[in-house]
Each structure stands twice: as structure tokens, then as C-alpha cells.
C-alpha positions, -999 to +999 in steps of 0.1 A: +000+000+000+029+023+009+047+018-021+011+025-042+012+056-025+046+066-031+044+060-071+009+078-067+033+108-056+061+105-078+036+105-109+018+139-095+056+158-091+060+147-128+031+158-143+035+189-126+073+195-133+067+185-172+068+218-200+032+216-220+035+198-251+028+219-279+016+207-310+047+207-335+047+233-367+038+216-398+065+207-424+075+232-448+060+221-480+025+205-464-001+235-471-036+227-458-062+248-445-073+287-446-047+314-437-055+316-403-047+280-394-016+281-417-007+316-399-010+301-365+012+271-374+042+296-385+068+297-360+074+331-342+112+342-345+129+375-343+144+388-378+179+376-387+206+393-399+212+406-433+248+398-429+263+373-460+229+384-478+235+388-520+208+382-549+231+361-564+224+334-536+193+336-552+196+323-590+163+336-602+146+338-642+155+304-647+157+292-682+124+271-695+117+256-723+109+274-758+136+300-750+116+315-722+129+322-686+104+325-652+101+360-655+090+360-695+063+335-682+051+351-653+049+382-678+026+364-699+005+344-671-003+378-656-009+399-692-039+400-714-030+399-755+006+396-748+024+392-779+065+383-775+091+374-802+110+342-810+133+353-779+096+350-754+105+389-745+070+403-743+065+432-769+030+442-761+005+436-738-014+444-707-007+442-673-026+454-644-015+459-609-024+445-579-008+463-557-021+498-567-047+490-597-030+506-624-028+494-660+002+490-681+009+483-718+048+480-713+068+451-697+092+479-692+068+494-666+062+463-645+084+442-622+080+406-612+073+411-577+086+380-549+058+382-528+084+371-496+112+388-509+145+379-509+164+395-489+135+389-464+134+355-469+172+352-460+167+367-425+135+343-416+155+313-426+167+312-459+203+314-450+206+278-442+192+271-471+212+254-503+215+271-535+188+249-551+163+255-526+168+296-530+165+292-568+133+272-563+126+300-537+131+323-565+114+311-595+084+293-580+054+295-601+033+272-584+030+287-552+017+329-552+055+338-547+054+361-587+037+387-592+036+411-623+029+448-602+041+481-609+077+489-608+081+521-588+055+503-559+072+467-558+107+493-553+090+512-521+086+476-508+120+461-513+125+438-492+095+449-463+071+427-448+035+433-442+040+449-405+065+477-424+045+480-460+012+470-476+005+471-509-016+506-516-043+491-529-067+483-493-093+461-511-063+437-515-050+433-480-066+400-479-055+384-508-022+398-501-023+386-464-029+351-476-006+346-505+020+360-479+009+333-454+010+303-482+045+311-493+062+313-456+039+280-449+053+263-477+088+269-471+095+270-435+096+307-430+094+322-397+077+355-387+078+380-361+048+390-335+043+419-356+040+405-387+021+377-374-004+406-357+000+426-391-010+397-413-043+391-388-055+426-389-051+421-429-068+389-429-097+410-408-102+427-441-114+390-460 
């Protein structure tokens, strides 16, 4: 009876002394559910450096097939009546932009956007990343990472995330917010409190 006792003891200090189990992150690459339940399953990390951070880490407009690199084919995923010549260069078309609503008839006047950015992508956990996992990073058309936007507006955001910049254009907070969300899910990216409060308020707009 005494021993009973004594293991009845010994099992309560335990379960008292033991950390909560959390339930673990899910895998970078496993994307299921709306943005809120991806958001919440992000893990919260303060910002990395910038130190050892170049584009060329990054080897981005891959070559395709048909003389065409990812940025030629984003161009022409995102354009209406986009005509190009035998080197896939667009040479007319339309574009308009999410970011700010505007409409543009020259590639010249649009940039392929990375909705994470590079250089933010590096200080959330990119840097431990191998070259072929930056270039898929950087060319990834299957996931919302490319976006054709206006040039002087994907500049003013650089390489900000959604607690320092927003795209102008309110009505797209949301979409913006998610996409955001999907892409950090996918890849194992981490976010701050901020962001992760800035992406909520977004997702508030949906």
C-alpha cells in the first residue's frame, strides 16, 4: 500500500514539473487549411541578420523551355494579349497591378514582384538554405511567390514585410495577407509577433 502511494506521488511531481506539449509546426511544404490556421502554425522568431545576404544566392529567371525564362512566363501568365518574339521577350500587352490598380501596356513598366522577398526571406531562414532551394525559392510559379505589379511600388517595398508595407491598394489586403501566409507555410519561414499581428489585422479585411 505504501509503495502504491509513493508512485501515486512521484507520478503527480511529474506531471506537474513536465513543460506543456505543444503541437509541432507543420512541415515546410504541407499547405492545408485557410490562412488563419496556416498563420497560426508559422513559427514566431525575431528577424535575422542581413549579414552574408546577396541576390546572387538567389539564381532567379530560370531558363524554361521554348527560350523562355520564369520571368518572360510570369509576364505572360499575368498579361492580357501579350504578344512576344522568337526570344519569349514580351512586346506588347497588358498588365494590371495588384498592388495599386494601375494598368500598363509596357513590360518595361512592370516588375516581377517576390511576394516574400529575398532578402527577407534570408533573415527568416533562408540562410541555411542550399542554392537549389533559394533558386526554387526564387522562381516558384506554383506557389503565389510572382507577381507582375508596378515597378516604382514593388521598389517602395524592397524587401519589407506586411507589418513595415502594404501594398496601396486596401481592397487587396486579404488576398495579399494570404498569398503572404502560403508562401512562408510552404517553405518554413518564420515571422515576427508583428508580422504575425499585421497579417491578422489584414486577414480581418477578408
Amino acid at each position: 500500500m505504501r509503495s502504491r502511494w509513493v508512485f501515486m506521488v512521484l507520478l503527480a511531481f511529474v506531471s506537474a514539473c513536465a513543460p506543456p506539449v505543444e503541437p509541432a509546426p507543420a512541415e515546410p511544404g504541407v499547405d492545408a487549411g485557410p490562412p488563419r490556421q496556416l498563420l497560426d502554425q508559422l513559427v514566431i522568431a525575431e528577424r535575422g541578420s542581413m549579414d552574408g545576404y546577396d541576390r546572387e544566392q538567389y539564381p532567379h529567371w530560370s531558363a524554361h523551355d521554348g527560350n523562355c525564362n520564369t520571368r518572360e512566363l510570369v509576364l505572360k501568365r499575368d498579361g492580357e494579349n501579350v504578344q512576344a518574339g522568337p526570344d519569349c521577350a514580351p512586346d506588347s500587352g497588358k498588365w494590371v497591378s495588384p498592388y495599386d490598380g494601375e494598368t500598363w501596356t509596357k513590360a518595361s513598366d512592370v516588375d516581377i514582384d517576390h511576394m516574400v522577398p529575398l532578402g527577407h526571406s534570408w533573415v527568416s531562414g533562408a540562410r541555411s538554405w542550399t542554392e537549389e532551394r533559394r533558386e526554387e525559392f526564387a522562381n516558384d510559379m506554383d506557389r503565389p511567390q510572382l507577381l507582375t505589379v508596378t515597378d516604382n511600388v514593388n521598389q517602395q517595398k524592397s524587401d519589407k514585410a506586411p507589418d513595415e508595407w502594404k501594398p496601396p491598394l486596401v481592397s487587396y489586403w486579404c488576398t495579399y495577407a494570404g498569398d503572404w501566409i502560403e508562401v512562408k507555410h510552404h517553405y518554413g519561414l518564420t515571422v515576427t509577433e508583428r508580422e504575425k499581428t499585421a497579417l491578422s489585422e489584414m486577414l480581418n479585411r477578408c
